[in-house]
N, C-alpha and C positions, 0 to 999 in steps of 0.2 A: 504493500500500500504506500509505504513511504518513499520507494523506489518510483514507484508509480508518478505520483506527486512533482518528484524531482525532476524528471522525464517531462510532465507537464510544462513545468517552470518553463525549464530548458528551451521548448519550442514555442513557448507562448508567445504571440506576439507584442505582448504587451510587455514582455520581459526583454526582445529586441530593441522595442523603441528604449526602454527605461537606461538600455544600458549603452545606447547611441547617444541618447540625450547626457549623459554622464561623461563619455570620453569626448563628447564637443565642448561641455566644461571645464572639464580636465584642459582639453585643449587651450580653450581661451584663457583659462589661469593661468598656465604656462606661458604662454606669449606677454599678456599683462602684469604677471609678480615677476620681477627679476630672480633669473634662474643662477646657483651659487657657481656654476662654472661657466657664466656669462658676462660675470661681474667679479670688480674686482675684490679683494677684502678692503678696502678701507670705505668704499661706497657700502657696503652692510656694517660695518663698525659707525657708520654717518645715521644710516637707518635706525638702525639700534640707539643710538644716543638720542637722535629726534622725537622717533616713534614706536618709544619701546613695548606699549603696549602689543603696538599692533606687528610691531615685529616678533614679538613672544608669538602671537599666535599662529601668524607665518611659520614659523619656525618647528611650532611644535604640530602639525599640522601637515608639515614637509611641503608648503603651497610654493617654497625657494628651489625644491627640487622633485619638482614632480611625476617626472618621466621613470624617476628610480627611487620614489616612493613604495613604502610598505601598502598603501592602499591602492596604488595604482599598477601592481603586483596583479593583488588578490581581483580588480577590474578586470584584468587582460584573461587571467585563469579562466573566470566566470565568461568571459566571452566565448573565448575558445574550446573551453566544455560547450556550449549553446551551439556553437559554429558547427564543431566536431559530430554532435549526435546529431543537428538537425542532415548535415554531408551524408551522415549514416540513413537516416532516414530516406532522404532521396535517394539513396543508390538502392537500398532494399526495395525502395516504392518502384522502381523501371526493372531489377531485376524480377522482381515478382510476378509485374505483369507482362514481360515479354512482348509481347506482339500480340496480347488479347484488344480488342476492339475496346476502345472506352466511349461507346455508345451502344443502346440499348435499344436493339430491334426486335420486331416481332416475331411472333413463334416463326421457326422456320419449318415447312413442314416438306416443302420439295426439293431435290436439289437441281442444282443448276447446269441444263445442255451441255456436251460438248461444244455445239456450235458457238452459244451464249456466250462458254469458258474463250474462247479465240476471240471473237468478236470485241470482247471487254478488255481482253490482253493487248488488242491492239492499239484501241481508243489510249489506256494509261500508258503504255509505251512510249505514244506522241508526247504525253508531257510530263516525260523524264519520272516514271513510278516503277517501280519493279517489283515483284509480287514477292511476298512473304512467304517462303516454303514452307514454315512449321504450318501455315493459314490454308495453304494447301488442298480447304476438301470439298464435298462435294456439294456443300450448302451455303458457303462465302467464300468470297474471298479476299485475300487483306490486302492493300498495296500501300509501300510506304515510300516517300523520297526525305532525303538527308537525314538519313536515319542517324549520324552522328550529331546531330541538335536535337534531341533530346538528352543529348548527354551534355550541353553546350552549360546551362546553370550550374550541375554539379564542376564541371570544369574549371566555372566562376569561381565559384565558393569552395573549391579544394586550393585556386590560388590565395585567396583571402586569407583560408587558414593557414596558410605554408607562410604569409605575413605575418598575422597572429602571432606563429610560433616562434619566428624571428623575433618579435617583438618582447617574449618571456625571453627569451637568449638575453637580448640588450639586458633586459631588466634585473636580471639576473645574474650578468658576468660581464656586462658593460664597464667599461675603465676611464672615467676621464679628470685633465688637469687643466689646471689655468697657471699659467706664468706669464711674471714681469719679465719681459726680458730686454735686459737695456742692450743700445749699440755697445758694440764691442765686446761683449760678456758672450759667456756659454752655456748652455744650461745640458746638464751632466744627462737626463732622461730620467734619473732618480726620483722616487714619491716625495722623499723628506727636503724636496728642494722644490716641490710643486706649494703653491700660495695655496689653492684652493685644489681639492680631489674631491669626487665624486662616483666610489664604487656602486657595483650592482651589488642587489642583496648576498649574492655567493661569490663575491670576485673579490679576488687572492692581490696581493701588491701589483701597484705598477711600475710597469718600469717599461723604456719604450725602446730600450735594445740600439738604440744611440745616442748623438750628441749634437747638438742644435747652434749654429754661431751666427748671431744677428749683426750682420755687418752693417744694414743700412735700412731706415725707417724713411718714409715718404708719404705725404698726406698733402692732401689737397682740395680744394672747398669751390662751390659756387658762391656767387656775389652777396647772397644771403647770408655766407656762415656755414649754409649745410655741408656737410662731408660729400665730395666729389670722388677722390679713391684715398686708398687707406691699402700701403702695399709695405710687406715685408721681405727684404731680400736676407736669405737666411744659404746658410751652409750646412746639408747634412755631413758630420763626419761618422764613419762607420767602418771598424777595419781596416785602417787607417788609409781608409780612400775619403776623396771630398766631393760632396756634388750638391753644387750651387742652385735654388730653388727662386721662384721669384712668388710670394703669399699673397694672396687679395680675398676681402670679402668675398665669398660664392665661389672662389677659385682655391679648395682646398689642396695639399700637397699630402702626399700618400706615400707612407716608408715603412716596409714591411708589416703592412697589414695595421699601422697605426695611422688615424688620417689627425692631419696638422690645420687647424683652422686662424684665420685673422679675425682675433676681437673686433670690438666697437671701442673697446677701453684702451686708451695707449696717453699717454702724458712724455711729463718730463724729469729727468734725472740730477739732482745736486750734487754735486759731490763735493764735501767739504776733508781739508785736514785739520785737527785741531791737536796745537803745538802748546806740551805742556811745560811748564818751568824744568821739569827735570827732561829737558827734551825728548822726552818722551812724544809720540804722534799716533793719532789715533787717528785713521780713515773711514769715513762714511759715507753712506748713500742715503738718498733720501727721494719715493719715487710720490710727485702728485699727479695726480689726475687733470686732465685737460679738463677747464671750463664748459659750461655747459653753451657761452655764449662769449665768442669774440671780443666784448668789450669789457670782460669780467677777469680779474684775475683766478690763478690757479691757488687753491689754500689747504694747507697740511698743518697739522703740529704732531710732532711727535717728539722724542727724548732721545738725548743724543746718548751712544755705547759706552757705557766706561764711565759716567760721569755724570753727576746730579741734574746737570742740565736739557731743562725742554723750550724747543724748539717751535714758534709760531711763526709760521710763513705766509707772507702775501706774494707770488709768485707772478710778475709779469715778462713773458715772452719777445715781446716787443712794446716796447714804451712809446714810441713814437708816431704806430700806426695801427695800434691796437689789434693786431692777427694771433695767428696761433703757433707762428711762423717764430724759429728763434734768431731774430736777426738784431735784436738792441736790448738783452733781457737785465731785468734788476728783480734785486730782493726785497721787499722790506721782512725785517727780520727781527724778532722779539725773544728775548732770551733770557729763562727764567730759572731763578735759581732757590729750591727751597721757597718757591711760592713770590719771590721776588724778584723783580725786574732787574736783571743785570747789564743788559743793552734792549736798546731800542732803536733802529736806524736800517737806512739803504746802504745796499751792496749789490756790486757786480761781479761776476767772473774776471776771476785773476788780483782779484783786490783780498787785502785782509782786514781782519779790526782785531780789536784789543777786548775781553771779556773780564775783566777781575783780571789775574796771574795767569790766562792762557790766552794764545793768539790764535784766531779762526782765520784758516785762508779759504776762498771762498773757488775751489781748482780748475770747475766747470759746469757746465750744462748739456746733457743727448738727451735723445728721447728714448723711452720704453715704447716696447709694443706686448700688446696682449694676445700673448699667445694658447691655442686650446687645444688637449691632444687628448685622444679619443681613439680608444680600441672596440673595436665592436666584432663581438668572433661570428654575430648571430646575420651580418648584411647578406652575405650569398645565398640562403637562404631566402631572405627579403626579396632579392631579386630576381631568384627563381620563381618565388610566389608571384609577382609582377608580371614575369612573362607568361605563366599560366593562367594568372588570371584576364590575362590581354587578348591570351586564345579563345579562352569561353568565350570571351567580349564578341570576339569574330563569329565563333560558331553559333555565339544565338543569333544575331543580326543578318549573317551573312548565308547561314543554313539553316534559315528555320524547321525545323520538322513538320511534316503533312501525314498524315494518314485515312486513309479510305477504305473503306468496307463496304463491299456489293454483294449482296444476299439475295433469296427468293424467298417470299412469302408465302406465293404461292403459286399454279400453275403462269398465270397470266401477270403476277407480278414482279419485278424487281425493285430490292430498296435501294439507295446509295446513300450512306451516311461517312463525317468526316473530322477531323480534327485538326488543329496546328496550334503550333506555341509562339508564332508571330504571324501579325499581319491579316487578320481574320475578315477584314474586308476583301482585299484579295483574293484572299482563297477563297472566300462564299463566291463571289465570280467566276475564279477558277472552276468550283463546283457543279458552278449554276449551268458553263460551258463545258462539262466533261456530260453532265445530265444528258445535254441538248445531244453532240455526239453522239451520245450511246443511241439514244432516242431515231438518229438517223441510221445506225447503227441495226435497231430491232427498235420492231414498230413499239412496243407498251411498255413503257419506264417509270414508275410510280414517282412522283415527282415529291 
């Protein structure tokens, strides 16, 4: 009974829509909440100090990472259980009935002439029908064309599930990283050097089997401000060979089955030394986030390594023509010590100042780019699913299934009854003109 039930569910249609309606959801909250390996950490550390309520429940919720959610796990299961038995169902429902008529004629009580038998074979031959041998007897007879559309739905929806199950793969052993990565730097492939990771529920450490070296960052905008391209020139190193890749939005790069994507997030890099009495020197980096708007500056605080002191940055790019561009940059820079103001003031690249007993030189400025790498073992799969699902597509559209059944009811009568899975006006035409045929055919055709 309770088997029974579940069975039920499963094919309900009301349990289809419930669970469509759900992954368009799904979907649209994923595009609208910022996803943790699309964003950088300090943009959710900004979230979090502003709007912590609402970032608690984000958070707890998994609304930042949806795609490799516990609840959106247990959604994909539930579909693909629904997908799977309803697939079974359809194939037991055509294996079942073979080639039986699924129209309901009347008693038959004569069977049908030889001559009748020729006569009628000739008529469905013209329009491409071929008689069904199991149908064979002496009181109908079955004729079918494209007999592989009827197979053209389940073809559909065997591709759908072969997505589906791609989709529990990702979910489940999906790998993915966000890194800064500034000009000049390397980033080793290692997890414990990724800013932000985002496993699947069963996925083991990452690591992406090589080495990344971001020689040159490039961005560029319409008159407006908006991003025009956003390109990373990156070096894979691997065994100790090099091969030069050129990144862009929508133009991933693919290295052994790990694919390499370009953020939206890329900023700028400080790099400060700070020179201690006991000349001592300590090197820093410190990465902000590009502005949201050309005439806004870039702003960080954070605390410098080694040393009581935190750090409040006003970060402009260009001072003199307000871009995003680093062509005239300055700092204002606020520096606090034990909750007290120790400097307050501008600075430029290449310049130093004086803090209490230590000297900040201020060494440079490059850009970062945000980088995201992403193993996914379950896509070939994906894309198997895609091409089979693209066949169905053909075969229901392109081969609709017809089927015809011509019986006698009685001495003086013949019936013609018929079916198709597209295009029913058509075929009722079709029908109407194989009728007439016969009818010219042998004079009495029960219409």
């Amino acid at each position: 009974m309770i088997f029974d039930k579940i069975k039920q569910f499963l094919i309900s249609p009301k349990t289809t829509i419930v669970l469509i309606l759900i992954v368009l959801i799904a979907c649209v909250t994923g595009f609208f909440v910022p996803q943790i390996t699309d964003k950088s950490p300090s943009f959710f550390e900004l979230w979090k100090e502003r709007s912590p309520y609402i970032f608690r429940i984000v958070d707890r919720l998994q609304l930042d990472r949806v795609y490799t959610s516990c609840w959106f796990l247990c959604l994909v299961v539930l579909i693909i259980a629904s997908l799977g038995y309803s697939l079974y169902i359809q194939v037991k429902r055509i294996v079942k009935q073979g080639t039986k008529n699924r129209t309901q004629n009347s008693e038959l009580r004569d069977q049908i002439t030889d001559n009748d038998r020729d006569r009628i074979r000739t008529v469905f031959k013209k329009w491409r029908y071929h008689e069904h041998i199991s149908a064979n007897n002496k009181q109908q007879l079955v004729f079918l064309r494209n007999s592989i559309g009827k197979w053209g739905g389940i073809i559909f929806h065997l591709g759908l599930f072969l997505i589906i199950i791609s989709a529990i793969f990702v979910l489940c052993f999906q790998k993915r990283g966000f890194v800064q990565l500034i000009e000049g730097d390397l980033f080793d492939g290692k997890e414990n050097n990724l800013l932000v990771k985002n496993h699947g529920v069963f996925a083991g450490e990452f690591s992406a089997g090589f080495k990344t070296f971001l020689s040159a960052f490039r961005h560029n905008y319409w008159e407006g401000g908006d991003v025009k391209l956003l390109e990373s020139e990156i070096i894979i190193v691997k065994d100790k060979k090099e091969v030069k890749k050129n990144l862009r939005i929508n133009n991933p790069v693919s290295v052994n089955g790990v694919n390499i994507y370009q953020s939206n997030d890329y900023g700028y890099t400080l790099s400060f030394v700070l020179k201690k009495p006991s000349k001592k020197e300590i090197i820093s980096h410190f990465n902000l986030d590009r502005a949201a708007n050309m005439h806004e500056p870039a702003i960080g605080t954070t605390d410098f390594p080694e040393t009581d002191y935190i750090f409040k940055m006003i970060f402009l790019p260009d001072i003199n023509n307000k871009s995003f561009y680093l062509k005239n940059p300055i700092l204002y820079l606020t520096a606090l010590k034990s909750g007290n103001v120790v400097f307050d003031g501008l600075i430029i690249p290449g310049n130093s100042i004086k803090i209490k007993e230590d000297i900040l030189y201020f060494s440079g400025v490059r850009y970062w780019s945000g980088l995201i790498f992403v193993e996914n073992p379950g896509m070939s799969i994906a894309y198997i699913g895609f091409a089979i699902a693209l066949l169905g597509t053909v075969v229901i559209f392109i081969f609709p299934y017809s089927e015809i059944t011509v019986a006698r009811d009685s001495l003086s009568n013949i019936s013609i009854n018929g079916i198709t899975k597209k295009y029913h006006a058509l075929f009722n035409e079709e029908l109407a003109e194989i009728k007439k045929q016969l009818n010219n055919e042998r004079g009495r055709i029960n219409e």
